[in-house]
C-alpha positions in Angstrom: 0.0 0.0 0.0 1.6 3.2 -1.2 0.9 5.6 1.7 3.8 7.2 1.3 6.0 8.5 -1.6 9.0 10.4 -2.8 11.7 8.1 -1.5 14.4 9.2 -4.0 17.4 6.7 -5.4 19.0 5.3 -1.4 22.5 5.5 -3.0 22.0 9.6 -3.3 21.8 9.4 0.6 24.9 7.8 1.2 27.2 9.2 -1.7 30.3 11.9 -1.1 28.1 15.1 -1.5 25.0 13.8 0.3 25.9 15.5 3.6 26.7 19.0 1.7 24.4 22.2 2.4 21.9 23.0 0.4 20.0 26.5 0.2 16.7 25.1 0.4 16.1 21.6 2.7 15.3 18.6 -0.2 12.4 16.1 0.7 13.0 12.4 0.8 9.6 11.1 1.8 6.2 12.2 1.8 3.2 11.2 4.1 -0.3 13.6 3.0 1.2 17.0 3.9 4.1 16.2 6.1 7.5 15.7 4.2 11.2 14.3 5.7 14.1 16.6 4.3 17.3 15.2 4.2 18.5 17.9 6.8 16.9 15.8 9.5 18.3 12.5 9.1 21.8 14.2 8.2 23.4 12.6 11.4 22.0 9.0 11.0 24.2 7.3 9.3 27.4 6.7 11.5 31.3 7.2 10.2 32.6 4.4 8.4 29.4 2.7 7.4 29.0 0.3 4.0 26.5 1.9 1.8 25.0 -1.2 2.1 24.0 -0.4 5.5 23.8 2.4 5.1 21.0 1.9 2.7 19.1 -0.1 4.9 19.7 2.6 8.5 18.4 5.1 6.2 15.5 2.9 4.8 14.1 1.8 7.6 14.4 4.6 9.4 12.2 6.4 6.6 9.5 3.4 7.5 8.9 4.2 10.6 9.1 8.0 10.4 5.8 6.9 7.7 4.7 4.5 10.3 4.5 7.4 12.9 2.8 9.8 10.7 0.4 7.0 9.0 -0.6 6.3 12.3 -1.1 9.9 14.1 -3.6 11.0 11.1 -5.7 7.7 11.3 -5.8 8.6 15.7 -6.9 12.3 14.7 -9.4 11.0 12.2 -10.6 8.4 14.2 -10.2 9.3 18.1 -13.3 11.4 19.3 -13.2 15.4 20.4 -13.2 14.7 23.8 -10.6 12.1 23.9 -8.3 13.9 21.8 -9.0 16.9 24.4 -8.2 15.0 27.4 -4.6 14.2 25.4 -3.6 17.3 24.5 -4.9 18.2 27.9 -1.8 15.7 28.9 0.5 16.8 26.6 0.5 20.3 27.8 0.3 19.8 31.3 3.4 17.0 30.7 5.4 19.7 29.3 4.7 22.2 31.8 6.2 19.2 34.5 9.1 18.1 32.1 10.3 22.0 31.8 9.8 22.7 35.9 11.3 19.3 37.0 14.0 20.5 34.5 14.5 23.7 35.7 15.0 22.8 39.5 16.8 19.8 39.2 19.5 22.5 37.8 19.0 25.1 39.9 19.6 22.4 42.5 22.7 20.9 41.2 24.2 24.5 41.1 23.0 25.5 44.1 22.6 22.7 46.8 25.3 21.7 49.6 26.3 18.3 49.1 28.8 18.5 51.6 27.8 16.1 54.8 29.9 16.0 58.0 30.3 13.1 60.1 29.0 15.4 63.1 25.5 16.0 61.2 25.3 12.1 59.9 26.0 10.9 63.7 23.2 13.6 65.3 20.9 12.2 62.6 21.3 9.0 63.1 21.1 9.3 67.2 18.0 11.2 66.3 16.2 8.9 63.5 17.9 5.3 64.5 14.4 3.9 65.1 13.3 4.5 61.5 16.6 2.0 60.0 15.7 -1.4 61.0 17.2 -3.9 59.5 15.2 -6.1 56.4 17.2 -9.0 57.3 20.5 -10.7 59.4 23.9 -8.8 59.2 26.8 -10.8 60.0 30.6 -10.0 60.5 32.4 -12.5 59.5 36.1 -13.5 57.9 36.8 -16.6 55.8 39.5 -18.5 53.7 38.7 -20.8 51.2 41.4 -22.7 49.9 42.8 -26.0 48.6 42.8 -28.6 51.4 46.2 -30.4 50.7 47.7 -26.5 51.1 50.9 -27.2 52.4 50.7 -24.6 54.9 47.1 -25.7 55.8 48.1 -25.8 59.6 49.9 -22.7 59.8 47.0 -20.7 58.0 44.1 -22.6 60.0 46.1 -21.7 63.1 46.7 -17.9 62.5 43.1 -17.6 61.1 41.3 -18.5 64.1 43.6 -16.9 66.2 43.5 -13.8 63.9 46.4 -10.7 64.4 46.7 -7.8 62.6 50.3 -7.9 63.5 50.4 -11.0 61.0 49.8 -8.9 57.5 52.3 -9.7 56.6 52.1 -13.7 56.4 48.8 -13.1 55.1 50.3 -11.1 52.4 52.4 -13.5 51.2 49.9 -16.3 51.0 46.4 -14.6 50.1 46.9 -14.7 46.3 47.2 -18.9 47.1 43.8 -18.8 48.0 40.6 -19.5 45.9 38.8 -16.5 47.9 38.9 -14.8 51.1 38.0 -11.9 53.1 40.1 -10.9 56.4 38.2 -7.3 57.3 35.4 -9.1 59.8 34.3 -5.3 60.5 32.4 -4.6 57.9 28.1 -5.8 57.7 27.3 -8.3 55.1 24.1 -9.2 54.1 23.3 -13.0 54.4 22.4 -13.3 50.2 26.3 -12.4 50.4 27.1 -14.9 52.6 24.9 -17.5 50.9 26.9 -16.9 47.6 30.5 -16.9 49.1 29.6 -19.9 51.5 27.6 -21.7 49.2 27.3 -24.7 52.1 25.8 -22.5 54.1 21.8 -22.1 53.1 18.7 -20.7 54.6 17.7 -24.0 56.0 20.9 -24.6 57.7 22.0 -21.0 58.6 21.2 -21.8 62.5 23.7 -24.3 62.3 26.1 -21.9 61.2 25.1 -18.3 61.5 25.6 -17.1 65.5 28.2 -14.9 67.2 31.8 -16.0 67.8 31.1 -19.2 65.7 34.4 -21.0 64.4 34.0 -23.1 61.3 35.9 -25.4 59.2 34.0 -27.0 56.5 35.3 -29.6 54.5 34.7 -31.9 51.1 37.0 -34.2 49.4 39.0 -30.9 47.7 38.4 -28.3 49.6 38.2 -26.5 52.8 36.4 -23.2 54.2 37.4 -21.7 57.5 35.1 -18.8 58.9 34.9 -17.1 61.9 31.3 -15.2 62.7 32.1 -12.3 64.8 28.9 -10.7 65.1 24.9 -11.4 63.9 22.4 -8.7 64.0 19.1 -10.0 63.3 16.2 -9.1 61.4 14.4 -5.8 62.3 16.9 -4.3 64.9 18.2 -1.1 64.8 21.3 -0.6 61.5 24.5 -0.3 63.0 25.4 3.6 62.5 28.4 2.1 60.0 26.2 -0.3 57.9 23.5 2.5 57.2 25.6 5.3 56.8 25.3 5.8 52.8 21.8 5.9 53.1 21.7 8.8 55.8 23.8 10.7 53.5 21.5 9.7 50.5 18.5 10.3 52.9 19.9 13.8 54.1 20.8 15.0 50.4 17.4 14.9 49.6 16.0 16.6 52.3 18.4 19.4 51.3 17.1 19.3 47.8 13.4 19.3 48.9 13.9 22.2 51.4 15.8 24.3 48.8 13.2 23.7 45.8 10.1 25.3 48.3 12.6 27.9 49.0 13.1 28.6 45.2 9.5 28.1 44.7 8.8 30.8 47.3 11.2 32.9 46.2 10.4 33.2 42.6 6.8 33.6 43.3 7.7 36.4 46.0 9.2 37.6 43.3 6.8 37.7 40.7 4.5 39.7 43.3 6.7 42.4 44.4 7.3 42.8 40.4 3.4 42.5 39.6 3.8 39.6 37.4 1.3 37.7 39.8 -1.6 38.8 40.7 -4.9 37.1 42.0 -8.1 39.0 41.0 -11.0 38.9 43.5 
């Protein structure tokens, strides 16, 4: 069905002078009264195309630009007044969002203070700890996995579970042997973590495994784990202060940016008063 016309020879789009400027724009396509100039698909084709594909970027994009219009004249012929009011009714009011959210959210990237000191994240916290509970069990733990005929097997298990940071130096020296480890037991994991780094460790048997000051050595034919739990917070107790802390700054950081947009939207509507650009009439 020939809807649309005017596509010209697709070679003339990709040639040598294709991308020259012309005085007046040149129509490649035709849909009723709407036409597609070459100007606006000038920047379609990317460097160091065939013509080949170029041929068929240009093509199909052509299709769908007919598509579109084919489509938006059989909606205005077909939708009825009012439904057609309610969208424009849309459209305008979606622009008038789209322009405002755009407008403040660079106003407040200018303008707001991102800077957050420890002080004002630690009075926060004292002051909203009771809205942070945890969603599930945070454990501290440190673990070695590692080959079980390790020739230092011994040594490591013994300086593992009687852990010294005094012995970095050791554990420098034979980390990189090791399929996988973690040595910093201060830091609050989620258990999903846990489940993928211990994958012996499961939600059925977590009890078994999961409780403060635990010492494990966990064994197969190859293989051997050694974890110690440190700590276990469980599910819906107040976050630890250093577990929750990007989220307070997160949390605060919007509260700027909420508290400076009112103050812009104050201001400039202050402002249009005192410069009678507002005005309610009675």
């Amino acid at each position: 069905m020939k809807k649309y016309a005017v596509i010209g020879l697709l070679s003339l789009f990709v040639s040598c002078n294709y991308f020259k400027p012309e005085a007046k724009p040149q129509a490649i396509a035709r849909v009723n009264d709407s036409y597609l100039f070459k100007d606006e698909i000038k920047d379609l084709v990317p460097p160091g195309t065939s013509k080949e594909d170029s041929i068929v970027i240009v093509r199909n994009f052509i299709d769908r630009w007919a598509s579109q219009k084919l489509m938006m004249s059989a909606a205005e012929i077909n939708l009825s007044t009012d439904k057609q009011a309610e969208y424009n009714e849309l459209i305008r009011q979606y622009k008038i969002d789209l322009y405002t959210k755009g407008y403040l959210e660079e106003l407040v990237k200018t303008t707001v203070d991102t800077i957050i000191t420890e002080t004002e994240l630690k009075e926060y916290y004292k002051e909203n700890k009771e809205n942070f509970k945890t969603d599930g069990t945070l454990v501290k733990l440190r673990y070695i996995h590692l080959p079980k005929d390790h020739p230092k097997f011994s040594t490591i298990k013994s300086k593992f579970f009687d852990y010294r940071k005094s012995d970095k130096k050791f554990w420098d020296t034979y980390g990189m042997q090791f399929k996988s480890f973690v040595l910093n037991d201060s830091v609050w994991v989620e258990m999903n973590q846990v489940y993928r780094k211990l994958p012996f460790i499961t939600p059925d048997n977590r009890p078994q495994y999961i409780s403060a000051g635990k010492a494990i050595e966990k064994q197969d034919s190859l293989e051997v784990y050694l974890v110690k739990v440190t700590n276990v917070l469980d599910k819906n107790q107040i976050s630890p202060y250093e577990y929750i802390k990007p989220t307070l700054e997160q949390v605060i950081l919007n509260k700027r940016k909420l508290e400076l947009i009112k103050k812009i939207e104050k201001d400039i509507t202050d402002d249009a008063i005192k410069n009678e650009k507002y005005e309610i009439y009675n």
